[in-house]
C-alpha positions in Angstrom: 137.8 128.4 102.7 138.6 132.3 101.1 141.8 132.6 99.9 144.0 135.3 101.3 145.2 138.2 99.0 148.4 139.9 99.9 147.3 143.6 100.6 150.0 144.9 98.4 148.9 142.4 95.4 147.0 143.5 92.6 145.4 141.3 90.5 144.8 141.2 86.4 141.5 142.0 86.3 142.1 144.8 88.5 144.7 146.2 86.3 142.9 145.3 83.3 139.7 146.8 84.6 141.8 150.5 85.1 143.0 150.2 82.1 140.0 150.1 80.5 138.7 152.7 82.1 141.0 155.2 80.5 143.7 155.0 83.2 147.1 156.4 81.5 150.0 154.7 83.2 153.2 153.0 82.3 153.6 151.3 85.1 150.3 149.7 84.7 150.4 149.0 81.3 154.5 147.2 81.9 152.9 145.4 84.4 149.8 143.9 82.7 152.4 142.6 80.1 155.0 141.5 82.6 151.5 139.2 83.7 150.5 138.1 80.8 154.5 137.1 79.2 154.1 135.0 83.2 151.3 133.3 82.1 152.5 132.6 78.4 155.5 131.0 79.7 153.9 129.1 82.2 152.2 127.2 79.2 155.4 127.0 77.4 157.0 125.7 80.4 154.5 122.8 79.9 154.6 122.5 76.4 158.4 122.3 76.0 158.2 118.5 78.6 155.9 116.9 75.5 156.9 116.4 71.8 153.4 116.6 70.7 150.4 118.7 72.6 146.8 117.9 73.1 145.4 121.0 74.5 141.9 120.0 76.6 138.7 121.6 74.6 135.5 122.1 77.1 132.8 123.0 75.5 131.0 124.0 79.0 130.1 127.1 78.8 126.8 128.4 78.8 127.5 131.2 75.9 128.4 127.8 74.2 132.1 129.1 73.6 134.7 126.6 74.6 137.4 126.7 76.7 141.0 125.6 75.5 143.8 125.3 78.1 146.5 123.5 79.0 148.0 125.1 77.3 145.4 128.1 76.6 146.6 128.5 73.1 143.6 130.7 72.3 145.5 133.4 74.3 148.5 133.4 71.9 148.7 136.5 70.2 149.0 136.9 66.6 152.8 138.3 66.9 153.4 135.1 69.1 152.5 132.9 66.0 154.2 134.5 63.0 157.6 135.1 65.4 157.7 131.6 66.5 156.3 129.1 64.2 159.1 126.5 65.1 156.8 125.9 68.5 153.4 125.8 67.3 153.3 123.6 63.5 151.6 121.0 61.8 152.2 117.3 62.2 154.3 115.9 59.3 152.4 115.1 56.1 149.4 117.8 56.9 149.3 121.4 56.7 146.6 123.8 58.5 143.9 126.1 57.1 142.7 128.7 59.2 139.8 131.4 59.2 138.4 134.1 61.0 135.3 135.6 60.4 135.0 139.6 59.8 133.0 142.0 62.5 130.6 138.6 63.2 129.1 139.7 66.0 128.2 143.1 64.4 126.7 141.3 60.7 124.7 139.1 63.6 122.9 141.7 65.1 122.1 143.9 62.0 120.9 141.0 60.6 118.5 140.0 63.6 117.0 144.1 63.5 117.8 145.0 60.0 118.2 148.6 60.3 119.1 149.7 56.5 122.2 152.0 56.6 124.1 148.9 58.3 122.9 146.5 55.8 124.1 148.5 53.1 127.4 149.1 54.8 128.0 145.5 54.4 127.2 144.8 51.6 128.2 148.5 49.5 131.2 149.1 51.6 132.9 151.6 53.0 134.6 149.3 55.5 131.8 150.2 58.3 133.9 151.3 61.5 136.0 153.5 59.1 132.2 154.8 59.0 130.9 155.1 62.0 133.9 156.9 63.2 133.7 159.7 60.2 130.5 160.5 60.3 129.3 159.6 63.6 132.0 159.9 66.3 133.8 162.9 64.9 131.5 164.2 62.2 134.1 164.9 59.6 131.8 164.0 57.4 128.0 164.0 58.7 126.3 163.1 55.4 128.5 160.3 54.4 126.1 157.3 53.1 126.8 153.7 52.5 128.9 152.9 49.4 130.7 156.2 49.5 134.2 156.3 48.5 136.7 156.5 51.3 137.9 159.8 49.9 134.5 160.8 51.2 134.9 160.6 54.6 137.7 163.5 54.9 139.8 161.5 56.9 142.7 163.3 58.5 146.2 163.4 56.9 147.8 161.7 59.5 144.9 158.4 59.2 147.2 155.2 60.2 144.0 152.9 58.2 142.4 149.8 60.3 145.1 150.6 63.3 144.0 153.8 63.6 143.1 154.4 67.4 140.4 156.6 66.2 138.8 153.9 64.3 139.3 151.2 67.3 137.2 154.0 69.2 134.7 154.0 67.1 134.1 149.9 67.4 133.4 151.0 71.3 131.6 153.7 70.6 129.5 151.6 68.1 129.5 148.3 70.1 129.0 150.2 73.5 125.9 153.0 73.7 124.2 150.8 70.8 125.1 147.0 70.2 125.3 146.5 74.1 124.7 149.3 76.2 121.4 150.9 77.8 121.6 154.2 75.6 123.6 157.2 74.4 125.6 157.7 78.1 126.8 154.7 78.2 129.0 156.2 75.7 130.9 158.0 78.8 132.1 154.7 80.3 133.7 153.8 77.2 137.4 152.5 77.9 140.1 155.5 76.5 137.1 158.1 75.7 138.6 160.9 77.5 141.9 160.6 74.9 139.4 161.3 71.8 139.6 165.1 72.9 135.9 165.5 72.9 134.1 166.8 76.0 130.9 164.9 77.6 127.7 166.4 76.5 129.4 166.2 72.5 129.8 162.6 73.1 126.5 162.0 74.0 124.9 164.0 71.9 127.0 162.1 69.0 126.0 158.8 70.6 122.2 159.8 70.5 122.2 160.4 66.8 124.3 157.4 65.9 121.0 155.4 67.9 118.7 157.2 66.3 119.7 156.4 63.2 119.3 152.9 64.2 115.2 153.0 65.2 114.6 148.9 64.1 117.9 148.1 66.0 116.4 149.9 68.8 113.1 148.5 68.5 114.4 144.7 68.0 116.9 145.2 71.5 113.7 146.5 73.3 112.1 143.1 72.0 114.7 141.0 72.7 115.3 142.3 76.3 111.0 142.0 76.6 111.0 138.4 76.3 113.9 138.0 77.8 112.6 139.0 81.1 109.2 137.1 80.4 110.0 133.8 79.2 114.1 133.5 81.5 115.3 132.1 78.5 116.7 133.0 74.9 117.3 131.4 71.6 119.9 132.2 68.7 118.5 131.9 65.6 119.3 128.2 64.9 117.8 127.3 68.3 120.2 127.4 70.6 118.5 127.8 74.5 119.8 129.4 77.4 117.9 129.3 80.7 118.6 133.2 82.5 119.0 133.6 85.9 119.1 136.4 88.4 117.6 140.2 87.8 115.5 141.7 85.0 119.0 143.8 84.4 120.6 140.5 84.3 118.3 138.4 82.5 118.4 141.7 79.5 122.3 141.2 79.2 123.0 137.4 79.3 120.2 136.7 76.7 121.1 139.6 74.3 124.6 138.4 74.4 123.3 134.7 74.0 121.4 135.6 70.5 124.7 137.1 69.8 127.4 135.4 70.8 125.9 132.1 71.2 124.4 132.3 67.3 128.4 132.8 66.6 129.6 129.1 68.4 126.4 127.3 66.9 127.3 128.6 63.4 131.3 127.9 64.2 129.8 124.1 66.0 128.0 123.7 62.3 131.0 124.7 60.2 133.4 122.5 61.8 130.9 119.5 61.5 130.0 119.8 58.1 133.8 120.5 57.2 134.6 116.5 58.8 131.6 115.1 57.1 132.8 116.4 53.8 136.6 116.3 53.9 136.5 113.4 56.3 140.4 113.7 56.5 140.2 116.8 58.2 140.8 117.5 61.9 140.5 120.3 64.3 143.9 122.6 65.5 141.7 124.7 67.2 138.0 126.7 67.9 139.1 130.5 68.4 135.2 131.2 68.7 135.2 133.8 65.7 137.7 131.4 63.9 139.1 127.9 63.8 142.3 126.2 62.3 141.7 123.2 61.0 144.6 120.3 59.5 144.3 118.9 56.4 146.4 116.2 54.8 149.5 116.8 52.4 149.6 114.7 49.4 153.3 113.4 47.8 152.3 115.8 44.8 155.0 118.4 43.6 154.7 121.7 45.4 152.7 122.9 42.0 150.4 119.8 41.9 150.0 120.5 46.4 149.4 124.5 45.7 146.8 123.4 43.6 145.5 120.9 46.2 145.2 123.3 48.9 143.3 125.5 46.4 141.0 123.6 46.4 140.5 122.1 49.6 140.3 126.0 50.8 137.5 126.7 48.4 135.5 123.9 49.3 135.9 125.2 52.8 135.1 128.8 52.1 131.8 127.8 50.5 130.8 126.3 54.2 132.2 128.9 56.3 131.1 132.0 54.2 127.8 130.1 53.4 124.4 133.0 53.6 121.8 132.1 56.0 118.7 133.8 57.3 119.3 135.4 60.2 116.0 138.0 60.7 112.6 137.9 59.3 113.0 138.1 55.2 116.8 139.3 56.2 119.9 137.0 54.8 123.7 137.7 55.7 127.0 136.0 54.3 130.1 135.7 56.6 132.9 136.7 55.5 136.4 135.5 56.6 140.4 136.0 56.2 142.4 132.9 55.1 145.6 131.2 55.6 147.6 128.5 55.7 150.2 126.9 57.2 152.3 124.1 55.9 154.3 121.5 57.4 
């Protein structure tokens, strides 16, 4: 039976889907946080009539991500966690260790085409959305070539660093006409694009050279979308298979975001399992997809003696998690993360 909708409701996604395409409202924007705070205290609402939470993990999905709910703890922001650490902490006697890979998804796919530039962005450095954004989006510096110094790039004075809004632009733009979209246009759909100040046929025109700077990643998507289409099914690189369903169109996007995304959860499924099998006394917190928090146990040492402990248990895990494997043809790629910890 369909359920009615109240003509004068409007859902999430519907918000969320304006907002993303460049719509500039307060309203919107207070009310898309007034929803999300409902839903955040709906799960604290449940959490605060247990002393001790077992969140249900599913992993059902056919990207092979899991689901986490009751409470959906994977939807806690990173403000929610440092500003209230008395709800969310370790049992007694453990302490957690948490990761997150960096720009995963993008080391994945260069790695599957290998064009060069973004190979030697990763490994030479400058930090590669910084990049993309100086001498692709905006051009301030159109000969810029990997393992430059950030000077340059001729950033602008008032440059506000990885927050920049510029930069989180240039992720889209990078991620969007190239990673995931269908060509240089698809650079006008782009969520915000109208607020970079830069009129339609300059956008494209910027989008077009980014790609064709790109020809194996190019070549490798046409591949990948090929035999896609011809076999209905795709395979990350460890093995993982997903049947596809539906139209060519559809078939293109669900496997490319399988050899993607699903290569991600079957390298995050391998981490966590060799992480048990070697420190048998660990457990999982939590699968964030891109990152995990695991618990550990706390010794009786002295709080030198336990410093020392965590040391190592962190290294031992940083040698699984940022571990190099071969990705594409001849092509290898490390992983690497951001640490921390949390004690009891």
């Amino acid at each position: 039976m369909p359920v009615r909708v109240s003509p004068r409701s409007t859902n999430q996604d519907r918000l969320t889907a304006l907002r993303d395409q460049g719509e500039d409202s307060d309203l919107l924007l207070a009310r898309l946080a007034l929803l999300e705070s409902e839903g955040l205290r709906k799960d604290l609402a449940k959490m605060g009539k247990k002393p001790i939470c077992y969140p249900e993990i599913l992993p059902t999905q056919a990207s092979l991500r899991w689901s986490t709910k009751n409470p959906n703890i994977p939807g806690f922001d990173r403000v929610f966690w440092r500003d209230h650490s008395t709800i969310i902490y370790p049992h007694p006697g453990t302490w957690w260790l948490s990761w997150d890979w960096k720009a995963i998804e993008g080391r994945l796919f260069t790695a599957y085409s290998g064009d060069e530039e973004d190979l030697q962005l990763y490994k030479l450095g400058p930090d590669i959305h910084t990049f993309t954004c100086a001498k692709y989006l905006f051009e301030w510096a159109p000969e810029a070539h990997p393992g430059c110094q950030i000077d340059d790039l001729h950033l602008p004075e008032d440059w506000q660093g990885p927050e920049d809004e510029r930069r989180v632009r240039a992720k889209n733009f990078r991620y969007g006409p190239f990673q995931y979209g269908t060509g240089a246009r698809a650079i006008l759909g782009m969520p915000g694009i109208e607020k970079l100040g830069l009129d339609r046929e300059t956008l494209v025109k910027r989008a077009q050279r980014f790609i064709d700077a790109r020809p194996r990643g190019v070549a490798w998507k046409e591949q990948t979308w090929a035999a896609c289409v011809r076999d209905k099914e795709a395979r990350t690189f460890m093995g993982a298979r997903r049947k596809l369903f539906g139209d060519a169109d559809t078939m293109k996007k669900d496997g490319l975001n399988h050899k993607i995304q699903g290569s991600v959860s079957n390298l995050m499924a391998w981490c966590l399992i060799q992480i048990v099998k070697e420190i048998p006394a660990a457990s999982l917190v939590l699968n964030k997809h891109d990152g995990a928090i695991v618990a550990c146990l706390l010794h009786d040492e002295g709080a030198s003696e336990r410093s020392s402990v965590c040391d190592r248990v962190q290294d031992h895990v940083r040698q699984i998690v940022e571990r190099e494997w071969e990705i594409g043809p001849g092509i290898t790629m490390a992983f690497p993360a951001t640490w921390g910890r949390r004690m009891a």
